[in-house]
N, C-alpha and C positions, 0 to 999 in steps of 0.2 A: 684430383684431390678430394676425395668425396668425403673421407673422415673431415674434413676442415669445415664442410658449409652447415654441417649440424653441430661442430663446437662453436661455430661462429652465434650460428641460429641460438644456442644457449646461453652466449654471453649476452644477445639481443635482449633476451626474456626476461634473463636476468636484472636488466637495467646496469650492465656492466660493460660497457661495448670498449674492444681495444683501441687505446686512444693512441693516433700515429701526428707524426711533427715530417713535412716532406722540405726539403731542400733543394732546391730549384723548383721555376716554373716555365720550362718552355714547351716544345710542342708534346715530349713523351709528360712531363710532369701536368701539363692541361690536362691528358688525356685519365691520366692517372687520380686526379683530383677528380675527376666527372665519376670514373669506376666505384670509387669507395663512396663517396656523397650517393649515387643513384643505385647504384648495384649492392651493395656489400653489408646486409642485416648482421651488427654485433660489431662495426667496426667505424671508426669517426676520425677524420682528418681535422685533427683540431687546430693546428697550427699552418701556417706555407712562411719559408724565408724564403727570399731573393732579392739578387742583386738590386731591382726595383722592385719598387711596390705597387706599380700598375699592373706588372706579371703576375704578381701575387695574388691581386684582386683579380683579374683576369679570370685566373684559375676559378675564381669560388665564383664569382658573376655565373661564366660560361655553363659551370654545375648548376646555377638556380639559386644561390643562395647570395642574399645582397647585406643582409647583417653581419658585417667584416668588422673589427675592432683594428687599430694601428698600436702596435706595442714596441716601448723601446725599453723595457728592462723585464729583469727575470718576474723577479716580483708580478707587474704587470702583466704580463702570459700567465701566470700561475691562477691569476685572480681569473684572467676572462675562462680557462680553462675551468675552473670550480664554478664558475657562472655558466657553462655551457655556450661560450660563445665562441666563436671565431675568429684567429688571431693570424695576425700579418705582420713581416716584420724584414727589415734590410738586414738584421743581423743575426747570421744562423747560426752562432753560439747560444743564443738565448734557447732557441728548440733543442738545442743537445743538451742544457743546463734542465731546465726546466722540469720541475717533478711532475707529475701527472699523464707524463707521456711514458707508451710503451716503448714503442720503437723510432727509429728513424729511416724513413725513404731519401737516398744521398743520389738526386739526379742531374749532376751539373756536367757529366761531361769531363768535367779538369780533371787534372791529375792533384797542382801543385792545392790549389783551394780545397777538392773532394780530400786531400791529407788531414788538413788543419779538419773539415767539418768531424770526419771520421775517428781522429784521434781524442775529439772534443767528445764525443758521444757516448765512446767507450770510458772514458774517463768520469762520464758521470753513471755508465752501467747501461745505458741504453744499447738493446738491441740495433744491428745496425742493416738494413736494405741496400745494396747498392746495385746500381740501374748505370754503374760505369768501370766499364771491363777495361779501357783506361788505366785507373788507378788499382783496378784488383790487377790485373798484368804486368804491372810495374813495383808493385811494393804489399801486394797481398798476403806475402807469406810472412811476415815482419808486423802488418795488419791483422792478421790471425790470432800471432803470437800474442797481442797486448789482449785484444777481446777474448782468447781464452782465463789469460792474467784473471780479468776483470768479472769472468764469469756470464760473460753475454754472448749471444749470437750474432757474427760477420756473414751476410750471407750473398750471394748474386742472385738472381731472380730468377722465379719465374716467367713463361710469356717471351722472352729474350731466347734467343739460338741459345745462348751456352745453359741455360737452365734448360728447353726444352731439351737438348741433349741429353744431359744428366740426369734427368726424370726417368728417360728410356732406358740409360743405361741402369739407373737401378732396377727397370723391370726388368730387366735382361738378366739382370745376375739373380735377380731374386728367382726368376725362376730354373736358375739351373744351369746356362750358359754362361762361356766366358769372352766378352767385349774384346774386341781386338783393334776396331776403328768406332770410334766416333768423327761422324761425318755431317758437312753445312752444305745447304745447296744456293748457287748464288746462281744469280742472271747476267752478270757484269764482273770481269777485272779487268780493270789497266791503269799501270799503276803509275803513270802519266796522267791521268785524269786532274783538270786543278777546279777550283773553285768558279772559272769563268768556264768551262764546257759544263759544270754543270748547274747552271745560275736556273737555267728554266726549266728544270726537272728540279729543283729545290723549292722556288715560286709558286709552281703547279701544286705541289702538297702541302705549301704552308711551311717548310722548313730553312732551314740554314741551308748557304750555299757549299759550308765547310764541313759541316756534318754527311751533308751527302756524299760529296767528296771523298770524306773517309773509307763509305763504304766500297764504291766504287774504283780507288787504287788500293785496297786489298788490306788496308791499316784497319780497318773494322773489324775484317774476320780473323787478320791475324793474331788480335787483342784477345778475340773469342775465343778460337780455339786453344793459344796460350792458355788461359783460365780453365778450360775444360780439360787437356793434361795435366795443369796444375791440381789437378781436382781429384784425377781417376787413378795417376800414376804414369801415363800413357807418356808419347815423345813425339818428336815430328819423324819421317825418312828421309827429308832433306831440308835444306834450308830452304822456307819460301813455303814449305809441303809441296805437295805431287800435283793436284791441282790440275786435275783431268779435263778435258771439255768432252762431256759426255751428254748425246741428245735425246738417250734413250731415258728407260726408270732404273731410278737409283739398284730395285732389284737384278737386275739384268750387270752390273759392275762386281757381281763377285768374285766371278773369273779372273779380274783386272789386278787381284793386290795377291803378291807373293806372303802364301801364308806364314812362310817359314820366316820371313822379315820381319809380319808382325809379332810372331811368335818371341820374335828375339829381341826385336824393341819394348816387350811388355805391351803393346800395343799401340796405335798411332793418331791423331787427330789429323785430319783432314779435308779436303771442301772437293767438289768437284760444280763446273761450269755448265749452263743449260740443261740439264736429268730434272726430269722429273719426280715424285710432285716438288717441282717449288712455288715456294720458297720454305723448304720443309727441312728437316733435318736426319739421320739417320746412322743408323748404328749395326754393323756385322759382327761376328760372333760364331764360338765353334761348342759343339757340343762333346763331351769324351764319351759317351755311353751309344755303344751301337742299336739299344733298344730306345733309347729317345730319339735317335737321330732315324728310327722307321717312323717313329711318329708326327716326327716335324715333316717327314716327307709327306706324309696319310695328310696330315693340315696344309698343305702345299706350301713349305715353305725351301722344296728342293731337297735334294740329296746332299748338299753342303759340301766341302766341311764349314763354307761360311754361309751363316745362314743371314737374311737381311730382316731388319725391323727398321720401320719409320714413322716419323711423327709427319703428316703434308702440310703441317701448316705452325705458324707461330706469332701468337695473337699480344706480342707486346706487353702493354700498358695494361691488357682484361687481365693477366694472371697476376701480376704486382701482389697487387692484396695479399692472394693467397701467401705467397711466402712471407709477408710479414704475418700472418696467422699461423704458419708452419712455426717460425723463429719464437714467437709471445707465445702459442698455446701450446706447442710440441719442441721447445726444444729442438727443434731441427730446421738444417742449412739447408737449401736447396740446391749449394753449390759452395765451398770452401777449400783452400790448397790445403792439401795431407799436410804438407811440411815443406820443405826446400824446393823454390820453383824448379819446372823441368823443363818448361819451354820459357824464353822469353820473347820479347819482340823487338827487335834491332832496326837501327833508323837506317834508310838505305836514301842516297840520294837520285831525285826525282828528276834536277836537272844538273848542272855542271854548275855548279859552288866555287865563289870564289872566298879567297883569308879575305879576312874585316868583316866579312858576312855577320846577320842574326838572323837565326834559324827560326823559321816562322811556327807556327803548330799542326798540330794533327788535322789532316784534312785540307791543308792548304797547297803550296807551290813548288814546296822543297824540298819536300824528302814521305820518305812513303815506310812504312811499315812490314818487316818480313821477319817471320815463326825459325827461329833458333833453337835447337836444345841448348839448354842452359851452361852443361859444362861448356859447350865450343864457343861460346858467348862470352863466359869467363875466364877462360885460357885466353879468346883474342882481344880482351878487354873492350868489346862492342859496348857501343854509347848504346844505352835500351830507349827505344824510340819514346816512352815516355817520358823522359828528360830532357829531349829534345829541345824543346822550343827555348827562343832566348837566350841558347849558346850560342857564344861567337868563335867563327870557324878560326883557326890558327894556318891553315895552308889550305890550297886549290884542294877540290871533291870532285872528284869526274863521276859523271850521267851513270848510274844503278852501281856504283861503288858501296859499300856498307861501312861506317863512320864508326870509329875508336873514341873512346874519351881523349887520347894523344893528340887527337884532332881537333878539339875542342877549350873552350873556357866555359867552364861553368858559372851561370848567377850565383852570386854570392848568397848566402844567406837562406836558402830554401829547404822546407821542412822534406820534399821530395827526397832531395837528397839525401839527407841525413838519415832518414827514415831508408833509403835504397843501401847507401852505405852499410846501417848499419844489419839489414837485412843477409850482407853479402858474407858478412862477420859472423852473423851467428847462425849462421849454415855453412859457412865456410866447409873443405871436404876435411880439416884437418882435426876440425872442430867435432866431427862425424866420424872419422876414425879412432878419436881420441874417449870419444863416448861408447864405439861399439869394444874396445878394447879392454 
């Protein structure tokens, strides 16, 4: 992002620096608060909500900074904001209300609460960050919808697999080539994996037992790559994707994908297992022009027709920033659904589910997450794994079965839903017909 660190640098100069409100503070949102506090000339975290307020202070402590204000109204934020001071707070309507902030970093993880922060924000015109593929995977396209309403940017990050994807893939097309896969590279699936195998690989780095978890039974990258088709156009090849165990470089896998599939799907997201470099990301591509395609060979990039680009690495919480300086000073998403989701993520059961049951959440005991194209999702009426949690099951689930709303009871009263509902409606295929017509 090299145009960004000299508008940043100018807003520094200026004495105008972009003022950001973040939402959540656990291990990504620490890490995120220390980047823009120590790293980020022309830009100021002036606000942190969370659930507690030890987290919050946490966050500014661990950065350096020990002049923390406690604020419980709008008012209040607004004033330590024009005072230049630092504001904390339980309640993260106040950061989406609050005038003097640009944008909003939305790092909680949830589906049902990242609704309410998100719908909050736009509502008062604040740009929005989110740091949870979660809620953009489940009701992003319907989320779009209102921040374009509103005239603000919804965007997914940088630093994250699905941003660093996305980034490539527009170098890819800007110079000429057309993306056919966007590809993750993981170290681990098994989508058995619960919270208690991985209790000490979550300790060891300081995190949740349940977040890790996610990663590791496959609900993480399914989330991911979901939002990276939603994004480019592209679809999955199967339900679950293809999901190779490859132990070679990512380059060396281009042989492996039938061109003419992706050609026919518009193209595909996908992961593959042990390839190197990971934990990186990568994207193939074909070019039409037989005088470009001597030249990618002269640059060694093979005789094609798929040719391979990749990022080796993906540095989290360091790029944050930047895309909230992309979204305030450029007008531009790092990552946003075109329009009507194309993949979703469908709950699949993790063990053998009995009726009376409530279904725990993402990353936990009970059900695991697997990449849908959207129509086959909505023809079989699949529960989308991020409504999951909190239903109570109406009949037996048997061990890797995938879950129907028929099969379920919904909580009452949640803005998820309503917000999924109402997304389902106005993308409906009929609704699309009835517009192209």
């Amino acid at each position: 992002m090299i145009i960004i660190d000299n508008a940043l640098k100018a807003r520094a100069a200026a004495g105008n620096p972009v003022k950001v409100g973040m939402i959540g503070a656990g291990f990504m949102g620490r890490g995120i608060a220390n980047q823009i506090i120590n790293s980020v000339p022309g830009m100021e975290l002036v606000a942190i909500a969370n659930r507690s307020l030890d987290g919050a202070r946490r966050a500014y402590v661990e950065a350096g900074l020990e002049e923390i204000q406690v604020v419980n109204s709008v008012g209040a934020l607004e004033t330590a904001i024009a005072q230049n001071k630092y504001a904390i707070t339980e309640d993260a309507k106040l950061v989406c209300q609050a005038e003097g902030i640009d944008a909003i970093i939305e790092v909680t993880g949830a589906v049902e609460f990242g609704a309410h922060v998100v719908m909050a924000a736009i509502a008062h015109r604040k740009h929005v960050i989110m740091m949870n593929a979660e809620l953009d995977g489940t009701i992003g396209s319907i989320l779009k919808v209102y921040a374009d309403k509103a005239g603000v940017i919804l965007s997914a990050c940088d630093g994250d697999q699905p941003g660093v994807q996305m980034n490539l893939y527009r170098f890819v097309q800007s110079i000429g080539l057309t993306p056919l896969l966007c590809g993750n590279i993981k170290g681990l699936q098994d989508p058995y994996r619960n919270p208690t195998t991985q209790e000490g690989f979550a300790k060891r780095w300081g995190q949740k037992a349940h977040m890790v978890t996610s990663f590791a039974d496959g609900t993480k990258i399914s989330f991911e790559q979901a939002i990276v088709a939603n994004a480019t156009g592209m679809k999955v090849a199967k339900r679950g994707m293809l999901g190779y165990d490859f132990t070679g470089h990512v380059d060396e896998m281009t042989n492996m994908y039938d061109i003419e599939q992706l050609q026919e799907l518009g193209g595909i997201v996908d992961y593959v297992v042990g390839a190197k470099p990971g934990p990186g990301v990568f994207v193939f591509a074909t070019h039409d022009d037989p005088k470009q395609q001597h030249y990618l060979n002269l640059y060694k990039l093979g005789e094609g027709p798929l040719y391979s680009f990749y990022t080796p690495y993906h540095l989290c919480h360091f790029e944050v920033p930047l895309s909230v300086a992309r979204a305030v000073l450029f007008q531009d998403a790092v990552m946003a659904p075109l329009a009507a989701p194309l993949v979703d993520v469908v709950t699949t059961a993790k063990i053998d589910l009995k009726a009376g049951e409530t279904l725990d959440g993402i990353g936990y005991y009970m059900t695991y997450g697997q990449c849908e194209n959207s129509p086959i999702a909505q023809q079989q009426n699949l529960l989308p794994m991020g409504l999951a949690e909190g239903c109570r099951l109406k009949r037996d689930i048997s061990k890797d079965q995938v879950l129907t709303y028929d099969d379920v009871e919904l909580p009452a009263g949640r803005l998820c839903d309503q917000l999924r509902a109402e997304q389902d409606k106005y993308f409906a295929p009929e609704k699309v017909l009835a517009t192209v017509g």
